[in-house]
N, C-alpha and C positions, 0 to 999 in steps of 0.2 A: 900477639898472645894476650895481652893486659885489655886489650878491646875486646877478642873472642869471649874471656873470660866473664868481662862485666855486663856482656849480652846476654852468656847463658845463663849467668845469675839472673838479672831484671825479668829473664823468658820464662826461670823456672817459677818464682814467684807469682805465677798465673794462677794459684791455689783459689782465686775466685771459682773456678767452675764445679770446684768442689761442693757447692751449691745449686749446680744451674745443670746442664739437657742432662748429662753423664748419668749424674746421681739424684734426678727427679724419678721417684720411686711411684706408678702408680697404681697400687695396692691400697686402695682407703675402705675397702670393702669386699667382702668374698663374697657376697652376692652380687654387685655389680662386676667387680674383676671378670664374673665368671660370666659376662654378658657384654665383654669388651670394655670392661671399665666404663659403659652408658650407667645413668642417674640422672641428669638433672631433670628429666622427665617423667621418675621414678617417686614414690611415694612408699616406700616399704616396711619402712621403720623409723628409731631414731638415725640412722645412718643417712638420712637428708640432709640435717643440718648441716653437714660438710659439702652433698652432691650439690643441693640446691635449699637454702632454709626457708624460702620462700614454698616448699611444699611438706614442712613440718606439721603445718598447723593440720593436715587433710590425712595424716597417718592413720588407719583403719583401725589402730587402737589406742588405747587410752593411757598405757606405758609402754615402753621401750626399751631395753640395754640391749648391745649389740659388741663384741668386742671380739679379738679377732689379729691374728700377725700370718704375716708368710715369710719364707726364707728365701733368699738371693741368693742364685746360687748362676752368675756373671763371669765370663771368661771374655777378655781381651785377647785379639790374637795380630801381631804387629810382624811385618816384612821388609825388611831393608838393612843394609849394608851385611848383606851377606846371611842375615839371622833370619830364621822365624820362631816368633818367640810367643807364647801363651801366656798373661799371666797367672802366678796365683789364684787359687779358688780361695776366697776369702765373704764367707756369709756373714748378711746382717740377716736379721729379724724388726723390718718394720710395723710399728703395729696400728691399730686404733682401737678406744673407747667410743661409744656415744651412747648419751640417756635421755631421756626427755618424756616427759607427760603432759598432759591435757590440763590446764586448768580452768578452761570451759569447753564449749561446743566450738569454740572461735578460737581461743589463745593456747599453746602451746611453749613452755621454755623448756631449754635442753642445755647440755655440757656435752663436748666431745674434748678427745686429746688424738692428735692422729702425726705420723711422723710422714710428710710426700718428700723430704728429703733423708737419704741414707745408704750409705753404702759404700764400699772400701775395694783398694785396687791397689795390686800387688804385683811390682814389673820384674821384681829381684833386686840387688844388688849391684849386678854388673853387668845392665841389658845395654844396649846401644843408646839411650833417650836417659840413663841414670844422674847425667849433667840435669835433666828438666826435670826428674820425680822417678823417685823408689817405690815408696808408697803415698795414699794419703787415705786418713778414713776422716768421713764426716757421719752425723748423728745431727738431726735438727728434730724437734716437736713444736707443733701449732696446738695450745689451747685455745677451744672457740667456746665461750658461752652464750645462746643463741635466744631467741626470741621470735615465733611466728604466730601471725594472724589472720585468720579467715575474713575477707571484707565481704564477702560474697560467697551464693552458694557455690561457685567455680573459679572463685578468682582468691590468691591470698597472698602474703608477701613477707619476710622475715630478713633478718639478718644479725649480724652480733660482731665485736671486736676480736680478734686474733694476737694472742701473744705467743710472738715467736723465740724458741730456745733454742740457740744452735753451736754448736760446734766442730774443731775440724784437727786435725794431725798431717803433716806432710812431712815427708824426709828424703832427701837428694844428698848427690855425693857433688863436692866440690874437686876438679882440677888441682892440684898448686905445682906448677913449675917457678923457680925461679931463675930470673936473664941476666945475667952477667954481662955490665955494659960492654967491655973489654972483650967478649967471644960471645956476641950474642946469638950465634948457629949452633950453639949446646948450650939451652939451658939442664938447669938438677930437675931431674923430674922426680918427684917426692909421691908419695902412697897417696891417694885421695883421702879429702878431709870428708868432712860430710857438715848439714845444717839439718835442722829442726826446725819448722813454724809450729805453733799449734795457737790457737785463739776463740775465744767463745763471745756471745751476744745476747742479747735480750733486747727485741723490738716489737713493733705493735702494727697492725693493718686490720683489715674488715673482710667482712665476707656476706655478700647481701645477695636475695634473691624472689624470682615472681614466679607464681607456680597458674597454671589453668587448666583443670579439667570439666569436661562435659562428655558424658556419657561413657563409651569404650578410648576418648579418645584425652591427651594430654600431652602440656607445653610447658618449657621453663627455658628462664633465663638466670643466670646467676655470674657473677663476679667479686672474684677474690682480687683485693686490693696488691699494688706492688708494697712488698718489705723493702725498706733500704736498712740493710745488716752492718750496721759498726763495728767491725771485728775490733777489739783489743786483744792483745796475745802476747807469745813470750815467741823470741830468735834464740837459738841453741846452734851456737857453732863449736865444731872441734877440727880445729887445722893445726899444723904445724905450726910452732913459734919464728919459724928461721921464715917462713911463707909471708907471715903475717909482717915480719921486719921490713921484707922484703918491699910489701905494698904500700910500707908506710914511706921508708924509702924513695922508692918511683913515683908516689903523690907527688913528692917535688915538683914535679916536671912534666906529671900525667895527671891530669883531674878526674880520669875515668879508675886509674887504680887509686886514688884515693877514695873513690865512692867503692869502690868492692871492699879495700882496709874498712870504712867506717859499717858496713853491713856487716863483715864479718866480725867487728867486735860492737855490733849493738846485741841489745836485750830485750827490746821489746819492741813490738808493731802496732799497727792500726793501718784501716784498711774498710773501704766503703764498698759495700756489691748491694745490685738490684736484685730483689726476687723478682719475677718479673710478676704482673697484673695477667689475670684470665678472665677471659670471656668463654662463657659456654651459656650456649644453647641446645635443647634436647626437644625429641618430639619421641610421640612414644603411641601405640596402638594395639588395645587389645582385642583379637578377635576369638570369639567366645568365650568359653568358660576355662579353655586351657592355654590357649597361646597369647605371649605379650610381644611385641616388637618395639624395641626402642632404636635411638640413631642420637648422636652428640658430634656436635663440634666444637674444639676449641682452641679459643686463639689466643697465641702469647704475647704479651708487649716484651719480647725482648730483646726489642730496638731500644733500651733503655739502656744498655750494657754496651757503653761505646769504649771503655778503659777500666783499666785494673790501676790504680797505683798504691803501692805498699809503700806506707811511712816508714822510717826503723832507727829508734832512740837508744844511747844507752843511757841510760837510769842513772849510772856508778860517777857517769863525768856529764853536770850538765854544760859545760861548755862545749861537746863534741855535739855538729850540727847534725838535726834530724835530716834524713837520705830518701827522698821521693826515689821511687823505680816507677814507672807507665810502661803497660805494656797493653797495644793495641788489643780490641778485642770485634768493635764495630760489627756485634750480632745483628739479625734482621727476625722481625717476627716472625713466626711459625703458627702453624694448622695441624691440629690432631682430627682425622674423620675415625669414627667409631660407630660398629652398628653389631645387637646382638639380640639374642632370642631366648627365651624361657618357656617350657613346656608344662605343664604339670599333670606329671604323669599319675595321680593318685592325689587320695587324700594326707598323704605322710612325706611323698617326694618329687619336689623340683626338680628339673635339668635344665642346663643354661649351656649355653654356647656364642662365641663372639667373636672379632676381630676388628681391628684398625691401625690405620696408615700414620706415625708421627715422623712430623719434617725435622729436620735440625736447623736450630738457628745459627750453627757456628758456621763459619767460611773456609775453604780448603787453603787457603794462603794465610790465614791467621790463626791459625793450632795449635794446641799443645797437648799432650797425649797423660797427661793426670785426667782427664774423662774425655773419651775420643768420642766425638759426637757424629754420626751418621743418621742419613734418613732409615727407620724400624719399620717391621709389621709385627705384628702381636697377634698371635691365636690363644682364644680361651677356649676353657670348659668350667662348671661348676655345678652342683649340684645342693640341694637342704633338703633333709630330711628329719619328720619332726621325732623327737624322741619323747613326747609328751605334747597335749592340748597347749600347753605355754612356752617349751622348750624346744629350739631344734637345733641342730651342728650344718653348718655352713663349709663348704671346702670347695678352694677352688685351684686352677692350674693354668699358668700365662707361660708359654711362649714367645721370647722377644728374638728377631733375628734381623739384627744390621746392616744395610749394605756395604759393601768396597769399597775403599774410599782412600783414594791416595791426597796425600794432605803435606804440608809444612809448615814448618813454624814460621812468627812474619818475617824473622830475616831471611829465613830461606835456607838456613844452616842445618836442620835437620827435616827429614821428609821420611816419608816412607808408608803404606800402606796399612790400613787401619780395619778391623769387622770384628764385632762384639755378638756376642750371642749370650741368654738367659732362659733359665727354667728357673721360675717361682709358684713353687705350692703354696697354699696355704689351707688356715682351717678355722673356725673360729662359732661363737656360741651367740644366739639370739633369742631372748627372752621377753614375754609382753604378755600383757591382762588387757 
């Protein structure tokens, strides 16, 4: 029981991917969304500096604001040990800003603020996987302030630093039985306690990019630097006192329930996770005066993400030892293909339409279901319409639908059957002289 126990704890602590495939949001723009989420081959506004800023500098106009959110609206649906269970609808609202002006025929500086990570997932209280996670929400925002330059009439290249702000909430229910050395075929099985993680960060990476057009036709490349995220945070447990004796107790003589005693009376954590690094490449072709075709790949370093380990201190007594938990995680990079199309139907209104294939970097033997990761396709639509010479409203619509995907966790103690599905609108406002 005291092993079982200290694996579910160290498994559920996997609150890294609260960051990573689950809850990478990508929503950075209603007019690309609405074109398969393709950019970096795109030149449309200030909304470059994020796709590609290497093609800021070649923006057809002289300023830019572009700002813009959609709503998540993600349903989990999990199968095993007898349940099928759905989670919670629980929406964010990711959004972005971006600005940026000309200050010659060559230079360009811009600010965006764009959140690619966010979004909350709700299994209940008493679902079958509640030992690994109830809930968790995260919220992260990248400020980028950007810089592009024209070297050539078709060639330009920009880039700027990334300050990342992130945060996260997770809550799981704890087990406590206690073993009675003397009859230990009936332990007291006590009400489940429950724990709290929650922790925030502030780190830094880049985002740099080359842009080339000549004539109807255009290229880019662009890469966003890995984040490595320092989580500090607080542990919030509520167990029973007679559970907690218990553990301190059986330390005597068990080293593994002494590391579950000292987690559940620590107060505070830390905790290292990779964003991972992208590469993307885009090509893009307009033919005539109404149609554009773009196409993007891109690929994620996150073969960076070989382990999770959660520190966990208490603050109140420094003599009680800081508690490493590892919990395998050994990702492999992934490929998004994306390809979408824009029509323009009038002088007042775009239509767009898109799709693409994103892989999962998680493994089906190394899992934990706080963000169930499967291979996606995503269908878009979008559409802008100007509502004035300088003004117009952008709106778009992503369908994400997940494969099947039977998975466990790495000891192999929980398994079961995994497929996520998503509708995200959005809508958002574009402005330029």
């Amino acid at each position: 029981m005291l092993r079982r126990l200290f694996l579910v704890i160290a498994l559920a602590f996997g609150a890294s991917n609260v960051f990573a495939e689950g809850f990478a949001v990508n929503v950075q723009g209603n007019k690309q969304v609405g074109m398969g989420h393709t950019g970096v081959a795109l030149n449309w506004d200030a909304s470059s500096l994020q796709f590609n800023p290497g093609a800021l500098a070649t923006m057809p106009m002289n300023f830019s604001v572009t700002a813009g959110t959609s709503i998540t609206l993600i349903t989990n649906n999990f199968k095993g040990y007898g349940k099928d269970i759905d989670s919670e609808l629980t929406p964010k609202t990711p959004f972005y800003f971006y600005a940026a002006g000309k200050v010659s025929d060559k230079l360009a500086l811009g600010i965006g603020a764009y959140s690619p990570y966010g979004n909350s997932l709700d299994w209940g209280k008493d679902w079958p996987g509640k030992y690994l996670v109830q809930d968790i929400s995260l919220s992260a925002i990248y400020i980028q302030p950007t810089v592009s330059y024209r070297i050539t009439d078709n060639f330009s290249i920009g880039g700027g630093p990334i300050i990342a702000l992130g945060s996260f909430e997770l809550n799981r229910a704890v087990p406590q039985q206690i073993v009675n050395p003397a009859n230990p075929t009936s332990p007291v099985v006590l009400p489940d306690g429950s724990i709290e993680l929650s922790g925030s960060a502030v780190e830094f990476g880049f985002n740099v990019g080359m842009y080339y057009q000549k004539d109807r036709f255009s290229a880019g490349i662009s890469y966003r630097s890995e984040v490595k995220v320092n989580v500090e945070g607080d542990s919030k447990a509520q167990v029973d006192p007679q559970f907690v004796g218990f553990l301190q107790q059986a330390g005597q003589v068990n080293p593994q329930a002494m590391g579950t005693y000292l987690v559940l009376n620590s107060d505070e954590l830390e905790t290292e996770l990779p964003l991972a690094g992208t590469l993307n490449l885009g090509l893009a072709y307009r033919f005539g005066d109404r149609w554009t075709v773009a196409a993007d790949v891109n690929y994620v370093f996150w073969d960076a993400y070989k382990n999770l380990t959660f520190t966990f201190t208490n603050s109140q007594n420094a003599n009680q030892p800081a508690v490493p938990l590892t919990t395998p995680k050994d990702w492999k990079n992934s490929l998004t293909y994306r390809i979408g199309a824009e029509y323009k139907a009038n002088d007042r209104l775009d239509l767009r339409a898109g799709f693409y294939y994103d892989e999962t970097p998680t493994r089906a033997d190394k899992y934990t279901p706080e963000t169930p990761g499967a291979n996606k396709i995503g269908l878009s639509a979008g559409a802008s319409f100007k509502l004035t010479d300088r003004l117009s409203a952008d709106a778009s619509l992503l369908y994400i639908q997940g494969e099947k995907r039977k998975a466990s966790s790495p000891d192999g103690k929980f398994a079961g059957e995994y497929q996520n599905t998503g509708f995200l609108p959005g809508f958002g406002l574009s402005y330029s002289f």
